[in-house]
PADO-401139 format. One line per 3 residues: number of its first residue (from 1); their letters; for each residue y, x, z of C-alpha. Coordinates in steps of 0.5 Angstrom, whole numbers, plus 2048, in hexadecimal, padded with zeros to 3 digits. Example, Ala and Ser with C-alpha at 12.3 -4.5 7.8 and 13.67 -1.06 7.14 Angstrom:
1 = AS = 7F7/819/810 | 7FE/81B/80E;
// end
This chain:
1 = XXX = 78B/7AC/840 | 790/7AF/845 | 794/7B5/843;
4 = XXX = 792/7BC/846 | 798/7BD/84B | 79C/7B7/84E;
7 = XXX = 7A2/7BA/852 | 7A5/7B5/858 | 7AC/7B7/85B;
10 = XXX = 7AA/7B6/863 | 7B1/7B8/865 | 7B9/7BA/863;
13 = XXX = 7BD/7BE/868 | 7C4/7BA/867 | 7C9/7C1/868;
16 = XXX = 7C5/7C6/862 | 7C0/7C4/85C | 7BA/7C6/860;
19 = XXX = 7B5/7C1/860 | 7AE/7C1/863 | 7A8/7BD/85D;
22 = XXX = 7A0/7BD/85C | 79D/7BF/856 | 796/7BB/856;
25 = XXX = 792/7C0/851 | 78A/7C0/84F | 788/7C5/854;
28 = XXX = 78D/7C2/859 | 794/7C1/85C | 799/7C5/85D;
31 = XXX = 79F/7C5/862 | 7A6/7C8/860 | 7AA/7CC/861;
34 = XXX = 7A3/7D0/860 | 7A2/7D7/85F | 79C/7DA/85A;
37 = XXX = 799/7E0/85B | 797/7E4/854 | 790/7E5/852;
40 = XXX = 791/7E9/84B | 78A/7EB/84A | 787/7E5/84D;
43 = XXX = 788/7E7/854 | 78E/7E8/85A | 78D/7F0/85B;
46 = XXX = 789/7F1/862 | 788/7EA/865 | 782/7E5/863;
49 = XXX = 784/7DE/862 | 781/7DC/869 | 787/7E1/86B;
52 = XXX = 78C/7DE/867 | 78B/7D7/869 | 78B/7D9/870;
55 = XXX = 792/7DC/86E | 794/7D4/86C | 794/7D6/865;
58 = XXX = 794/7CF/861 | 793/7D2/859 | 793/7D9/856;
61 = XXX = 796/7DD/850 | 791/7DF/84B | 792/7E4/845;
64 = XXX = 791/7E2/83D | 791/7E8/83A | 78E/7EC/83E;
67 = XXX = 788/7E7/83F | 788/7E6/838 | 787/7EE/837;
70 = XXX = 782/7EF/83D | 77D/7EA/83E | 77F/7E7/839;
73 = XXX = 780/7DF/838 | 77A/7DD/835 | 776/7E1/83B;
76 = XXX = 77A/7DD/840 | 77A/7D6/83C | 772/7D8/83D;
79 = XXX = 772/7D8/843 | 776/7D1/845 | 77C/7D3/844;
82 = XXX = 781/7D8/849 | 780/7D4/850 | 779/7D4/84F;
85 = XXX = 779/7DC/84D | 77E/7DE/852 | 77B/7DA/858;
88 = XXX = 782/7D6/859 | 781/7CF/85A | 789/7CD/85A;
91 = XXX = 78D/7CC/854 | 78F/7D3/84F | 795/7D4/84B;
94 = XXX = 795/7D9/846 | 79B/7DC/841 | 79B/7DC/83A;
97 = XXX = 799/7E3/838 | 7A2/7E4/836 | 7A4/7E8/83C;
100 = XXX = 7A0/7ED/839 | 7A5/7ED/834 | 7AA/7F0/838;
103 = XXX = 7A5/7F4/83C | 7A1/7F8/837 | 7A7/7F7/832;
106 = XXX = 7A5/7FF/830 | 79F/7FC/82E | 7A0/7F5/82B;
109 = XXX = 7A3/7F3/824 | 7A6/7ED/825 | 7A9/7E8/81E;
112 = XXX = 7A9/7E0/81D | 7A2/7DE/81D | 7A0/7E3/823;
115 = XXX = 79F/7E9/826 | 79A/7EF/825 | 799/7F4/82B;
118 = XXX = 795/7FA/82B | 790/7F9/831 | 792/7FE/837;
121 = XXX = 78A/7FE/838 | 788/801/832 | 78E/800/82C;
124 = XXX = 78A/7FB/82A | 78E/7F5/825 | 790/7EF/829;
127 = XXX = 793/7E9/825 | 796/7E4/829 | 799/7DE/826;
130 = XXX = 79C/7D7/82A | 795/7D4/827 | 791/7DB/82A;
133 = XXX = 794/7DB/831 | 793/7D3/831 | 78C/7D4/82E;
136 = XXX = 78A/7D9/834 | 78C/7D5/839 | 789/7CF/837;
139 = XXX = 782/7D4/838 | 785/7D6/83F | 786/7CE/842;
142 = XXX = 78C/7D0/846 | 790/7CA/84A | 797/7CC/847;
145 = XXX = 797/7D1/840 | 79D/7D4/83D | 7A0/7D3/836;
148 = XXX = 7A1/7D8/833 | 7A8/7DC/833 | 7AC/7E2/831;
151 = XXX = 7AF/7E6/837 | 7B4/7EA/835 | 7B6/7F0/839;
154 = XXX = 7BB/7F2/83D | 7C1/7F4/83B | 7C1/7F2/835;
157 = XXX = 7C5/7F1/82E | 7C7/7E9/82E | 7C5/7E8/828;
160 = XXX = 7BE/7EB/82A | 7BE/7E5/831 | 7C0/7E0/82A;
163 = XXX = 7BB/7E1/827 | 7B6/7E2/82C | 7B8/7DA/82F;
166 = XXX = 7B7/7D7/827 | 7B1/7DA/827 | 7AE/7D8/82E;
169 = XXX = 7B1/7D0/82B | 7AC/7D1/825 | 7A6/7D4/829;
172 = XXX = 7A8/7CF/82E | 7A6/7C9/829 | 7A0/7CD/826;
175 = XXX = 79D/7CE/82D | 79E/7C7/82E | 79B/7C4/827;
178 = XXX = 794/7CA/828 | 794/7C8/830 | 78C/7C4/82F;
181 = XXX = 78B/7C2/837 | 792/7BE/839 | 78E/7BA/83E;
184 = XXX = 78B/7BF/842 | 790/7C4/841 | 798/7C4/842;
187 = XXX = 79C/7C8/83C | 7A2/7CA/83F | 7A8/7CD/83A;
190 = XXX = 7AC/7D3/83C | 7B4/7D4/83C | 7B7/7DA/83A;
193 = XXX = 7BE/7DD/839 | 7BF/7E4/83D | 7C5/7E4/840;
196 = XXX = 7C9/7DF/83B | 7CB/7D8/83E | 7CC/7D5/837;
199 = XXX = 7C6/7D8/834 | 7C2/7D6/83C | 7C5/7D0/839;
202 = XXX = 7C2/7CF/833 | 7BB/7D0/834 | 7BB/7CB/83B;
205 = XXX = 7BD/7C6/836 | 7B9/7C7/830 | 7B3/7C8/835;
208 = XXX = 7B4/7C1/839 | 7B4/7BD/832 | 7AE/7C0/831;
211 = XXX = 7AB/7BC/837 | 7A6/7C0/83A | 7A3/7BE/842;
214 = XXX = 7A7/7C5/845 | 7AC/7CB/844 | 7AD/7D1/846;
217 = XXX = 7B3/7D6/846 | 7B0/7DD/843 | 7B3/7E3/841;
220 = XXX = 7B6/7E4/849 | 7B4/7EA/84D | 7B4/7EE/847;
223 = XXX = 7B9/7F3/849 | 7BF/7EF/84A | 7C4/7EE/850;
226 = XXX = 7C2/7E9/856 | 7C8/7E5/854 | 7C7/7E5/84C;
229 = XXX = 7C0/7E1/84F | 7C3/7DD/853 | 7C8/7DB/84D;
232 = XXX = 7C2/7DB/848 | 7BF/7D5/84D | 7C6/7D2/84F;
235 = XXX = 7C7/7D1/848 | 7C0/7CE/846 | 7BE/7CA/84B;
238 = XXX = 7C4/7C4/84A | 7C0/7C4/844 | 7B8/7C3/846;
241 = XXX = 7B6/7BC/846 | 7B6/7BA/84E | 7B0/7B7/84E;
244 = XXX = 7AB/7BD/84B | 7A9/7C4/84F | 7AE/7CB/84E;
247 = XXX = 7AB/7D1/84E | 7AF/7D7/84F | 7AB/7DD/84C;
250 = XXX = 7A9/7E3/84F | 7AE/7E3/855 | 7AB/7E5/85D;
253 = XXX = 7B1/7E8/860 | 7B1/7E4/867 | 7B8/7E4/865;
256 = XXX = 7B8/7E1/85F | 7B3/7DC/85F | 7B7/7D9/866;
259 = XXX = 7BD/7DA/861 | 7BA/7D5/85B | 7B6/7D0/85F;
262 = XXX = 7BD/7CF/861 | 7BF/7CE/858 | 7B9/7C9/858;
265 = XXX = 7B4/7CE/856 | 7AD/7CB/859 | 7A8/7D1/858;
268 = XXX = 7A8/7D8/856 | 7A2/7DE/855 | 7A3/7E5/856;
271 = XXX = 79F/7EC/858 | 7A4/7EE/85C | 7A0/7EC/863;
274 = XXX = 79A/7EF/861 | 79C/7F5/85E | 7A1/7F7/863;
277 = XXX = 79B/7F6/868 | 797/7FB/864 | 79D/800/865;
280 = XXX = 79E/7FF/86C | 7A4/7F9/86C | 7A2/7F4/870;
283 = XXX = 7A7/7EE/870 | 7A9/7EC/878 | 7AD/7E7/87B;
286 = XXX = 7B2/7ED/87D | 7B2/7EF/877 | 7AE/7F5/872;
289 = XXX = 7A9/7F9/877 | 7A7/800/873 | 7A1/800/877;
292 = XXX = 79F/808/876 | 7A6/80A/879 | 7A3/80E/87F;
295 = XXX = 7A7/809/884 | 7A1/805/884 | 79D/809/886;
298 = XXX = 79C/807/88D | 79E/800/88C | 799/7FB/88E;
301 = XXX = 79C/7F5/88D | 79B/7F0/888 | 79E/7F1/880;
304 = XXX = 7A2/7EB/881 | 7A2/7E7/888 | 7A4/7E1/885;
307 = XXX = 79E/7E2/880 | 798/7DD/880 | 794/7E2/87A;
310 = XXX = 78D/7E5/87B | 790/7EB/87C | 796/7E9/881;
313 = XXX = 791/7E6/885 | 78C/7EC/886 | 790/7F3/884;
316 = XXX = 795/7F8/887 | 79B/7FB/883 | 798/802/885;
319 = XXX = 792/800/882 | 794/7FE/87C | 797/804/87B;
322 = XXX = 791/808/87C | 78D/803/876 | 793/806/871;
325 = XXX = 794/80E/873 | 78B/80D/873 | 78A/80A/86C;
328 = XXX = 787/805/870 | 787/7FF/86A | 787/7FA/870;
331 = XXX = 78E/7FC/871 | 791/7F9/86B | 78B/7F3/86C;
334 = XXX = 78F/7F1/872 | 796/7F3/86F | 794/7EE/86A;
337 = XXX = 792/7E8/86E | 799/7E9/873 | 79E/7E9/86D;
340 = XXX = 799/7E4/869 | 79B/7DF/870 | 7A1/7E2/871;
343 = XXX = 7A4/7DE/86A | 7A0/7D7/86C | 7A2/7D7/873;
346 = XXX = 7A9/7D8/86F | 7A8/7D2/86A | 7A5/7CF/870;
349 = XXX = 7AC/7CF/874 | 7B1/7CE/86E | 7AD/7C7/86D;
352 = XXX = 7AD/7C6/874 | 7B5/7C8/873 | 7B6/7C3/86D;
355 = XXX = 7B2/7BC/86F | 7B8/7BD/875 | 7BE/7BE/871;
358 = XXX = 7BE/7C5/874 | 7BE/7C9/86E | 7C4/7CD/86E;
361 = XXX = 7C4/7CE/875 | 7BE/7D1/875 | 7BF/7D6/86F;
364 = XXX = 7C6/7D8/873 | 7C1/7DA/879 | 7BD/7DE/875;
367 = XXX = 7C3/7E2/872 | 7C6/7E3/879 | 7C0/7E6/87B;
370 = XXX = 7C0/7EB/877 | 7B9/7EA/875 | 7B9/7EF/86F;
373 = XXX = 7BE/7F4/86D | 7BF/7F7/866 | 7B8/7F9/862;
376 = XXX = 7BD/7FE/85E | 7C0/802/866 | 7BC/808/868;
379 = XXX = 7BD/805/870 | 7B8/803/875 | 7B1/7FE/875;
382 = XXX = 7B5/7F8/872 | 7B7/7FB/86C | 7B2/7FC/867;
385 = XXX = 7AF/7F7/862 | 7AB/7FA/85B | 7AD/7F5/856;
388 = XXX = 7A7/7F0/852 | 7A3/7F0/84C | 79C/7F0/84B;
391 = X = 797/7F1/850;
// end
């Protein structure tokens, strides 16, 4: 029986590690560099997926731990598994549930066999276990699903992050050894490490001997510096096989992901698009447009001139504008639909850029435009990005 993913390399930029592949999966074929948008309850906020894959959208994130919490994975194997339940005919990837780990980290206690959350719905007892987290995603019949890690916090004591990477080994092999659907579902291990370059080190290697059909790079867009992640990856990804996908986690900066497809990462998810949308940031080829900013308001030009979206094609600056200040829930649906294209168009032109040998010339284009200032500044329309986690 064939596997569940298979991964073909489509081309190698000579100057840089970035390389362009084809992940076949049940539901589809995906091209990389690929940008995911996050669903964490089953859904990409304010968009159907007609809309997301108008936008080029090739696969989408979903959320273990929350959809074990509501609807449940018993309802949703029910009802024929998450792509039938959530209307979404390309391929799924959903995490492990560890993130929540870090996230909720006040309301979970974590020991060897696994973690105990207190459910942020109702305080309810949540165990979750590398067999668990693994069980529930069998149930969901995502593509690609995640073994189960630990993610420490940043900054954290050395000691904490050693832990956390031994750890994230041992319930790396368990994900492994409870994982009952290998020819429908690919099990991808997660490496860990903080900031520290051996420890990075250590768990690539121990992972890798494991022998799983992908890798991703978790533990980055966690509160540490730009250059302490672009480290992180320069370190990792010598070790990753050539010939299986890497998957950088939680990263949306168009900066960042220009920046690691560079490094060799292939693809990437992130709220950063879809909930920069709702509060008003809206990616553009000259940079952040704050869009309630009282200079649109008798801006009745495109969002984006350059832009081939729904929105781009069919709406003002000054009448988007008007959507927010209103309240208008049709205002963050076009936002959405814009940044949501935004990304693709971008993975578009980097494949584009890495088929022609022209990688590095096209990331410095992209620096000398200025695309996007500092997200820290208080300065104009091109800075600003709130930062990822669950949507």
């Amino acid at each position: 029986m064939a596997p569940a993913l298979r991964f073909e390399l489509t081309a190698r930029d000579p100057g840089c590690a970035a390389r362009c592949g084809l992940m076949s999966l049940p539901h589809g074929e995906v091209e990389t560099p690929a940008f995911l948008p996050v669903g964490t309850q089953g859904a990409v906020k304010g968009v159907t997926p007609e809309q997301i894959v108008a936008t080029g959208s090739p696969m989408v994130l979903a959320n273990t731990y929350h959809l074990t919490l509501r609807p449940g994975e018993d309802v949703i194997a029910a009802a024929g598994g998450l792509n039938r339940f959530m209307g979404w005919e390309r391929p799924i990837l959903t995490d492990s549930g560890g993130f929540q780990v870090f996230s909720l980290a006040n309301l979970a206690r974590v020991d060897d066999h696994g973690v105990t959350f207190r459910s942020h719905v109702d305080g309810a007892e949540v165990r979750l276990s590398p067999e668990r987290s693994v069980e529930i995603q069998n149930a969901l019949g995502a593509d690609v699903i995640m073994a189960f890690d630990e993610c420490a916090p940043h900054p954290a004591p050395r000691a904490d992050v050693e832990r956390a990477v031994e750890r994230t080994r041992r319930w790396a092999e368990r994900s492994l050894a409870a994982h009952r659907r290998e020819h429908d579902q690919a099990v991808f291990a997660i490496v860990q490490g903080g900031v520290h370059d051996d420890l990075r080190e250590r768990s690539a290697r121990g992972l890798v001997a494991l022998g799983f059909p992908g890798y991703a790079i978790g533990g980055v867009s966690v509160g540490e510096t730009p250059q302490e992640m672009r480290r992180a990856v320069r370190v990792v990804e010598p070790l990753l096989p050539v010939d299986k996908p890497r998957y950088l986690m939680g990263v949306g900066d168009p900066r960042d992901l220009v920046d690691m497809v560079i490094l060799g990462v292939d693809f990437f998810d992130c709220v950063m698009p879809t909930r920069n949308a709702r509060n008003a940031f809206l990616f553009t080829s000259d940079g952040i447009v704050r869009i309630r900013n009282h200079r649109y308001e008798r801006d009745f030009g495109p969002l984006d001139g350059v832009c081939d979206c729904y929105t781009c094609g069919n709406f003002s600056r000054g009448y988007l504008r008007h959507l927010y200040h209103r309240g208008e829930m049709l205002g963050p649906i076009l936002g959405t639909i814009h940044n949501l294209r935004f990304l693709q168009r971008l993975t578009a032109d980097l494949r584009d850029a890495i088929r022609a040998g022209r990688a590095l010339e096209f990331q410095r284009e992209f620096r000398r435009r200025a695309l996007f200032g500092d997200p820290r500044s208080d300065g104009d329309d091109r800075d600003g990005f709130p930062r990822a986690g669950a949507d």
